[in-house]
C-alpha positions in Angstrom: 14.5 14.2 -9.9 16.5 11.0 -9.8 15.5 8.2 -12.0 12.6 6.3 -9.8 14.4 2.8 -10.8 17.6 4.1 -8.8 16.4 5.2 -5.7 15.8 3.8 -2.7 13.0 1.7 -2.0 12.6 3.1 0.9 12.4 6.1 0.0 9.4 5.2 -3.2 7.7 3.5 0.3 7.4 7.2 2.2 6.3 8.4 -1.0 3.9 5.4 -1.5 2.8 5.5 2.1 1.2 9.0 1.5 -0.4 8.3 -1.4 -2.0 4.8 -0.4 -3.2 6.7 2.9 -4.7 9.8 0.7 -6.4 7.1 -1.5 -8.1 5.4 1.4 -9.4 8.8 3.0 -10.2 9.3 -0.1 -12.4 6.3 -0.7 -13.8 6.3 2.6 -15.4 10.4 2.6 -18.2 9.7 1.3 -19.1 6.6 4.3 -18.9 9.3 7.1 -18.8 13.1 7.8 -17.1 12.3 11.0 -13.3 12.9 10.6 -12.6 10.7 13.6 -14.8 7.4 12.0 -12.8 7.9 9.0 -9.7 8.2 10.7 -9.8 4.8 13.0 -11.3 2.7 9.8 -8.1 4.0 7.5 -5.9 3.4 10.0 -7.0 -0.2 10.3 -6.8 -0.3 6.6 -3.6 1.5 5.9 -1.8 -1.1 8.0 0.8 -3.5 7.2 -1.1 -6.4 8.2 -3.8 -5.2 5.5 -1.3 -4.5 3.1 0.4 -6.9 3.2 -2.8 -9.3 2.5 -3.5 -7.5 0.0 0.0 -7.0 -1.8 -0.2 -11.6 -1.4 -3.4 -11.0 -3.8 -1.8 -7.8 -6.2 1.2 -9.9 -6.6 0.0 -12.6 -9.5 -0.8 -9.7 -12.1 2.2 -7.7 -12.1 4.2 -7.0 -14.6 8.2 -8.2 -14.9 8.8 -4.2 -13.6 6.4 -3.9 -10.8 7.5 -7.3 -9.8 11.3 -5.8 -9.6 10.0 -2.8 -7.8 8.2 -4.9 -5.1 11.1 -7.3 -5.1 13.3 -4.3 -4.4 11.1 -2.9 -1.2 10.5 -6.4 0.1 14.4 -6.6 0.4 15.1 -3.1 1.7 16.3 -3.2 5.5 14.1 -1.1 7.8 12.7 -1.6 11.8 10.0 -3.3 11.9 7.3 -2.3 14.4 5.2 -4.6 17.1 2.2 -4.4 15.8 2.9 -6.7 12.3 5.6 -9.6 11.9 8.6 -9.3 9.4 6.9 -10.5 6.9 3.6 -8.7 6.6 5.6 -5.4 7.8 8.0 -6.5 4.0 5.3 -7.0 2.3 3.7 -3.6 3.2 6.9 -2.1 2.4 7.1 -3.7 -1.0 3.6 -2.6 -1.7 4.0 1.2 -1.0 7.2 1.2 -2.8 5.2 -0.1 -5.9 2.8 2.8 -5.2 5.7 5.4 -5.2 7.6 3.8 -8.2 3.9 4.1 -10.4 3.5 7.7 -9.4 7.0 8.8 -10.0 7.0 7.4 -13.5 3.7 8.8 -14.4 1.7 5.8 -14.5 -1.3 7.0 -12.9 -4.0 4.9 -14.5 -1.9 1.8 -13.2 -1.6 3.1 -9.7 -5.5 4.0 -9.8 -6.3 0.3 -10.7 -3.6 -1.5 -8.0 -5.1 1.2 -5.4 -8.4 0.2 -6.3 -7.5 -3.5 -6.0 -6.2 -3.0 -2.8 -8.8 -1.2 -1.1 -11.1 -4.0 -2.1 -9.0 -6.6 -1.1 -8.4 -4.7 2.2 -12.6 -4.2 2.8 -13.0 -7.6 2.5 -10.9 -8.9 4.7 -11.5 -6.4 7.3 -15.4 -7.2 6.5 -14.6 -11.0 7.1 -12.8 -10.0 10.6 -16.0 -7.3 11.7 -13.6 -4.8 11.7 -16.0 -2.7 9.3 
């Protein structure tokens, strides 16, 4: 496997994507037995808007690496879609590259705690807005 620092940020985002998305199903199981509640609520929660509020909070405690990482995937060129503006859809991107880069390089118990963070963050806000 190539050396996580090296590759692509956009690529560490596809890979962070998948596991942000798994943590949030993840988290949310045990709300509902009802695949499509769980469904609609990560979806609201898995996107860039949400991220991106959240990654504006995660960003203070990272270290000089993670910072690197996130600096990395909020510089990477990529479309952005309708539904968030270039800078929340950046900042999204710089978040699940940081969530890509942690896994690759073995630092689970990092990626548990910044996942955590996040999904927090992310409930909160979307608690603030009725949206759960």
């Amino acid at each position: 496997m190539p050396d996580p620092g090296q590759m692509n940020p956009i690529v560490l985002a596809l890979i962070g994507d998948s596991v942000f998305t798994f943590y949030v199903r993840m988290r949310l199981l045990p709300s509902s037995s009802h695949v499509q509640v769980i469904h609609t609520i990560a979806a609201k929660m898995v996107s860039a808007v949400m991220q991106a509020k959240a990654m504006h909070i995660l960003e203070a405690g990272l270290s000089e690496k993670e910072a690197a990482v996130v600096h990395r995937g909020r510089n990477a060129k990529s479309m952005v879609p309708k539904s968030a503006s270039v800078s929340e859809y950046r900042s999204a991107t710089a978040l699940e590259a940081l969530c890509g880069w942690l896994l690759l390089t073995d630092q689970e118990e990092r990626l548990e705690r910044l996942l955590e963070q996040s999904f927090q963050v992310i409930s909160r806000e979307m608690r603030d807005l009725s949206l759960l």
